[in-house]
N, C-alpha and C positions, 0 to 999 in steps of 0.2 A: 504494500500500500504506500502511496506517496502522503505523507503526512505533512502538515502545514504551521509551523508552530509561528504566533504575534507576538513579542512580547514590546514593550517600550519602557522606559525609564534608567533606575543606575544600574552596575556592575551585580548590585544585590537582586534586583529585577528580572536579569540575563541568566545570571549563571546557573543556577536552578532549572531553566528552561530547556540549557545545554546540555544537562546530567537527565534530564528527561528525555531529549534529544538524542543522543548517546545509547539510552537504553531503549528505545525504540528502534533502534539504528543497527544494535547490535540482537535484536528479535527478528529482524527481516527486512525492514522497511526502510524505503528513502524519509529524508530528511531535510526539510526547509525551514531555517531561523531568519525568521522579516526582523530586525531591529535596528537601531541607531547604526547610521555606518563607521562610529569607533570602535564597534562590539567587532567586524569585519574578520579581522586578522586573531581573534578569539573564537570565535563561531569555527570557521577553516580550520584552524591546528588542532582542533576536537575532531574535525574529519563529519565536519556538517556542511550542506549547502547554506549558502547563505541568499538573502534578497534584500535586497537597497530598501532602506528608510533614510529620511534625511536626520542629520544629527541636531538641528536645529534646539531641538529639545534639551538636551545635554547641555550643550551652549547654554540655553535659558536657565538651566538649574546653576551651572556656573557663577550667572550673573550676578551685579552690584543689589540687581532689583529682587532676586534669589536670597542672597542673605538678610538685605532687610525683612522680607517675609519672615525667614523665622523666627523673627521675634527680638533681636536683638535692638533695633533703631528705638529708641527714645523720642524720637519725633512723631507723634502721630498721623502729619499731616504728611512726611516723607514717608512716612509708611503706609498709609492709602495710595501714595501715588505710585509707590511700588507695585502695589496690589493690583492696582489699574492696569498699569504697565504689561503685566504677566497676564492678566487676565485676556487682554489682548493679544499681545504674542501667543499665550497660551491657543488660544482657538483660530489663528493663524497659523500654526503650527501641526494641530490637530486636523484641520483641514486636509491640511501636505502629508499625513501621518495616513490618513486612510485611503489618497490617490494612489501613495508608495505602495502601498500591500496588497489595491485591487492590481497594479502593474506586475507585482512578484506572484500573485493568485493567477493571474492570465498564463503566465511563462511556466510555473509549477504545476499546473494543472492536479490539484491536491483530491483526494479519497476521504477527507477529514482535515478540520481547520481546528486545532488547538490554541486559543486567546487568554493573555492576560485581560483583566479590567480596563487595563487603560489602551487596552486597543480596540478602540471601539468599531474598528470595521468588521471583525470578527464573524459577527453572527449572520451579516447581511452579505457577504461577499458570500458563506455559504449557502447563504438563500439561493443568491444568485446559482452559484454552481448545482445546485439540488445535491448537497452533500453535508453527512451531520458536520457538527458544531462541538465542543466541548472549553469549558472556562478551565483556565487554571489558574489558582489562584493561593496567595501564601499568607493569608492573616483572614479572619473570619469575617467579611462585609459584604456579601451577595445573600447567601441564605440566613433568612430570619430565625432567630431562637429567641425563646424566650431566658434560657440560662444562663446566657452572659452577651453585654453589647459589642457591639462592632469597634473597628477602632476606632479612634476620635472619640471615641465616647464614654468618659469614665466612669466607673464602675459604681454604681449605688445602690444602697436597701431598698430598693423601692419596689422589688420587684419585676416581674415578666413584663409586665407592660409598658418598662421603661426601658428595658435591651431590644426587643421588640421596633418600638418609638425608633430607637437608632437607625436600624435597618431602613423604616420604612423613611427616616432622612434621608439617607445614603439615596437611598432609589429615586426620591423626589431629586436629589443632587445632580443626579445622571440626567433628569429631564429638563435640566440645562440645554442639552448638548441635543435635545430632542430635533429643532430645526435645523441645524446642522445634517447630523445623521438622516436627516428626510433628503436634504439638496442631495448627499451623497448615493442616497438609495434612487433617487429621479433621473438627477443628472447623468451621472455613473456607470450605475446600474441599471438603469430603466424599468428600476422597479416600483411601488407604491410606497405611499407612505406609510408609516408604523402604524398598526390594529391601537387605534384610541386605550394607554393604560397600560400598553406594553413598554417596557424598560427596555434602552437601546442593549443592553448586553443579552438579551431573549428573552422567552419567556419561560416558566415557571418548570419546563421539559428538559430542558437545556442542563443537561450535568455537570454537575463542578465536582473536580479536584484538587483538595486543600493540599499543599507541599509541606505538612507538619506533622511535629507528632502528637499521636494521641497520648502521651505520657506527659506532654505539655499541658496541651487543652485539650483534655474528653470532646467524645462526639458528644453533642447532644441528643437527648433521645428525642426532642418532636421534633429531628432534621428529617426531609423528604428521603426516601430512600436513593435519589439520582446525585444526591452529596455524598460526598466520600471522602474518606482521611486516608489518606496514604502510610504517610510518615515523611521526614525530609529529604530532598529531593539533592542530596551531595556529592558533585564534582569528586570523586577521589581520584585523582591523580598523582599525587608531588606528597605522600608520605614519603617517598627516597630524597626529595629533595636534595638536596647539597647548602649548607647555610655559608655564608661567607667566614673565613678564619675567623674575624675578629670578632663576631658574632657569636662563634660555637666559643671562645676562646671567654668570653666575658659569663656563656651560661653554664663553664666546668670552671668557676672563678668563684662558685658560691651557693647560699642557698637558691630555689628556683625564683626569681624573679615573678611580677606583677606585670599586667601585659597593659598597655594604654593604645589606646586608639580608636580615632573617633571616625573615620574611613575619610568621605568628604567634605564632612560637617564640619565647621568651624564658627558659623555667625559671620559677623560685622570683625570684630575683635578677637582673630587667635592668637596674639599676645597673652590676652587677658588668660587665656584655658591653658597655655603653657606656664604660667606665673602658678598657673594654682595646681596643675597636675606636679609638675618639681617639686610644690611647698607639701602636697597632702605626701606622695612618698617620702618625704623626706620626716611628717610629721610622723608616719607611719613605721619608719624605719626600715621599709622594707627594700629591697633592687627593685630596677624595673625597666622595660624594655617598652621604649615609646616609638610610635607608630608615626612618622612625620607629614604622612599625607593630608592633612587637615592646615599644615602650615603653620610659622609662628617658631619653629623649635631649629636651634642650632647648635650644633653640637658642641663649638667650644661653650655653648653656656651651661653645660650639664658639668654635674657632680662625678663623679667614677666611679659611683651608686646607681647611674642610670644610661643606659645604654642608646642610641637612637639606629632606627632601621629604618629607609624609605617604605621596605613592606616586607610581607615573608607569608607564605601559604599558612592560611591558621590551621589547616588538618596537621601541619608540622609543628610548629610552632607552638599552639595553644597543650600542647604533650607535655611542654617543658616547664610550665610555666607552673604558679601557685596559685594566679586568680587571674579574671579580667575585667579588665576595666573598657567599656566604649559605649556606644550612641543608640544600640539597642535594633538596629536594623533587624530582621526576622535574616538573615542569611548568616551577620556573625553573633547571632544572640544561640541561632541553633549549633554550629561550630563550638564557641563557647559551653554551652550544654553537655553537645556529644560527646567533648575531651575529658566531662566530669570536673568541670571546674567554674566556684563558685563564682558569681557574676554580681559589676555594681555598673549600671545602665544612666548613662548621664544622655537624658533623651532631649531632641530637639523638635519633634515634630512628626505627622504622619502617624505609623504604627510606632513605634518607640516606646512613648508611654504605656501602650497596651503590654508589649514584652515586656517593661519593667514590672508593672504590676503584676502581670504572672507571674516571672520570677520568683516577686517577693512571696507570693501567695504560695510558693510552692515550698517554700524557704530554702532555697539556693542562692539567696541573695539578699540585701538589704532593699530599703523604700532605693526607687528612683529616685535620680536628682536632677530636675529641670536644668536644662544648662545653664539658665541665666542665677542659679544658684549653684553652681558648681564652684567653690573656693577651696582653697588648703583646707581651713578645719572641715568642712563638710564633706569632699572626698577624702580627706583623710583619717575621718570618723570611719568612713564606709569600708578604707581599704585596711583600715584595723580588722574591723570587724570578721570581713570574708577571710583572713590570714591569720585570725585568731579562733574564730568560730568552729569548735569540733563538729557540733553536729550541722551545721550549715554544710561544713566540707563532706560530711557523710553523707547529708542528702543527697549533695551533687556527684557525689562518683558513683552513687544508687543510678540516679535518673539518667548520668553518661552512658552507666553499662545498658538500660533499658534501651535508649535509644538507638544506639550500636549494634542492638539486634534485629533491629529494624531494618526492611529493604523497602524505604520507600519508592523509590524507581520501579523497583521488579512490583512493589503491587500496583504502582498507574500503571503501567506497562501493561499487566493482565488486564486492567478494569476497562482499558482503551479497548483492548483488542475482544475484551465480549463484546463490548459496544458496537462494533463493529462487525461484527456478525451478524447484526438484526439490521432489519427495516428500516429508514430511517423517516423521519417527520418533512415536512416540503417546504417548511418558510415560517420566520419569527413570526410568533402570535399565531402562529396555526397549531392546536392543541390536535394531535392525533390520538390513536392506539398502535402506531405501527413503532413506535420507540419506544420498550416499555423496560421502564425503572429495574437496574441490576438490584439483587437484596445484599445488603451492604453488608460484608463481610470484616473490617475495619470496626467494628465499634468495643 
């Protein structure tokens, strides 16, 4: 089968998609990854086809108007115009984002289109082909439950009705984007416009695959039967790695060091998170191996207690270390996880917050710490903690080993390919019986 995989956004967004990709790839089946074309020469060395999307996107998260978004700017009035700013590029962008994918759909000729969220051509370009559809997806915000909210949306006593509430935000959020996705379905495609109430990512038939574990977040029991938990979806490649000498030579120089790294997060101000990540280890007493990708950190200004790396594979890496510390993305939140080691989540936005609260709830971790509260005493409360905490640290080499015995790949992998053996439905907002609900084996 030619499979079609969309995803859009960062590195954390891709590579999940890749290891999906991969093991679909190595079941029989070709292979097409639509993304950003800096993901290009990533996608290729995994031994994936690739299809041009513009990187535009990428660019825009880069942007001056990117960091004021989250949340650092002090200005109000700079920060609305930020907002503005992005808002517009944002849906000029997105336009360009679903022309790119119906061109790679044309040329691929797919048997099945696999989409992240935010690629909203997804469901319609398979309309177009008369071929199913499948979401994949890595943090809980498509299927409603009532046992815990979506992200963005933090966690309260209040009950079902208020996780619930979330979701049915999230969907009204999407019907933003509703005229948009019609020009595209018209113009484009030459198709009609969306069945009144249908959500652009499909409708209620349309099967998602979570990239997580259920040792994280349970299934919920009122999810539909066409939702499904995999487990996470991990790139293993680079445990052989090779570290650089001075590298290996700083982590047989002591005890294991504390890991920092915030991927591309930084704010307005990476000064300010370099000033405080130095002060809290150092308030902490522990080594530590900081991650310089976020910017801000140079190496003559470290102590010989703290080591600086531009990057290093965390399935390697995260082995050596004794905790970590970063921004709580679902990609190195699960990494962190799987290595069995305790986690302190300094979130900036997006899902973040929702990883850190699990975390804490799981107790492999301390509370999150909002970045714009991220100081010496306050990370360096946290990095006590996970370095002193017995049973913290028991938790987490518990829930590393559970997860480790997970193949989440090899279960999308099976759950794709019964899909695909049946019938399939003819066009979003078309409710048939010829695609009928796998019984969810995952819970």
């Amino acid at each position: 089968m030619n499979i079609f995989i969309m995803t859009v956004g960062s590195r954390g967004d891709v590579q999940p998609m890749v290891a999906l990709g991969k093991g679909l790839k190595a079941a029989g089946h070709s292979v097409t990854v639509a993304t950003s074309a800096s993901f290009e020469p990533f996608i290729t060395e995994n031994g994936l086809s690739y299809g041009y999307m513009t990187d535009e996107l990428m660019q825009l998260v880069d942007s001056d108007a990117a960091r004021s978004a989250m949340g650092d700017s002090k200005n109000p009035i700079a920060y609305m115009k930020s907002m503005a700013q992005m808002t517009k590029d944002g849906n000029r962008i997105n336009r360009q984002l679903m022309l790119d994918a119906w061109e790679v759909a044309k040329v691929a000729q797919p048997d099945l289109i696999i989409y992240h969220p935010k690629a909203f051509a997804g469901a319609h370009i398979a309309e177009k082909l008369g071929i199913p559809a499948m979401i994949a997806v890595l943090q809980p915000m498509i299927v409603p439950t009532s046992e815990y909210p979506p992200i963005g949306f933090p966690p309260k006593q209040w009950g079902g009705w208020y996780n619930r509430l979330g979701y049915k935000m999230i969907s009204m959020g999407y019907g933003a984007y509703n005229g948009m996705v019609n020009t595209f379905r018209q113009e484009s495609l030459g198709l009609g416009k969306l069945p009144r109430g249908v959500n652009i990512l499909g409708d209620k038939s349309t099967p998602v695959l979570h990239g997580f574990s259920k040792y994280v977040l349970p299934r919920p029991a009122d999810w539909p039967d066409t939702a499904h938990i995999t487990g996470y979806w991990f790139l293993d490649q680079q445990t052989d790695w090779t570290p650089p000498a001075d590298l290996q030579a700083f982590l047989d120089a002591g005890d294991p060091p504390v890991y920092v790294g915030f991927g591309s997060m930084a704010g307005r101000d990476p000064q300010r998170l370099t000033t405080a990540v130095i002060g809290a280890l150092q308030k902490a007493n522990v080594r530590g191996v900081v991650a310089s990708g976020w910017g801000g950190i140079k190496a003559a200004d470290l102590p010989d207690t703290i080591f600086k790396i531009e990057q290093a594979p965390h399935d390697w890496l995260f082995q050596r270390v004794a905790a970590v510390v970063h921004h709580g993305g679902a990609g190195t939140t699960a990494a962190g996880l799987r290595a069995g080691k305790p986690t302190v989540i300094c979130s900036f936005f997006g899902d973040q917050p929702f990883w850190g609260e699990q975390v804490h709830k799981l107790g492999v971790g301390p509370k999150h710490i909002p970045q714009k509260k991220v100081t010496a005493e306050t990370l360096g409360a946290a990095i006590t903690e996970v370095t002193s905490n017995a049973s913290m640290r028991q938790k987490a080499e518990t829930l590393g080993k559970q997860i480790r015995q997970e193949d989440g790949v090899g279960s999308a992998v099976a759950i794709i390919e019964r899909y695909l053996q049946r019938p399939v439905s003819v066009g979003v907002g078309q409710v048939t019986d010829q695609l009928q609900p796998l019984v969810q084996e995952q819970s």
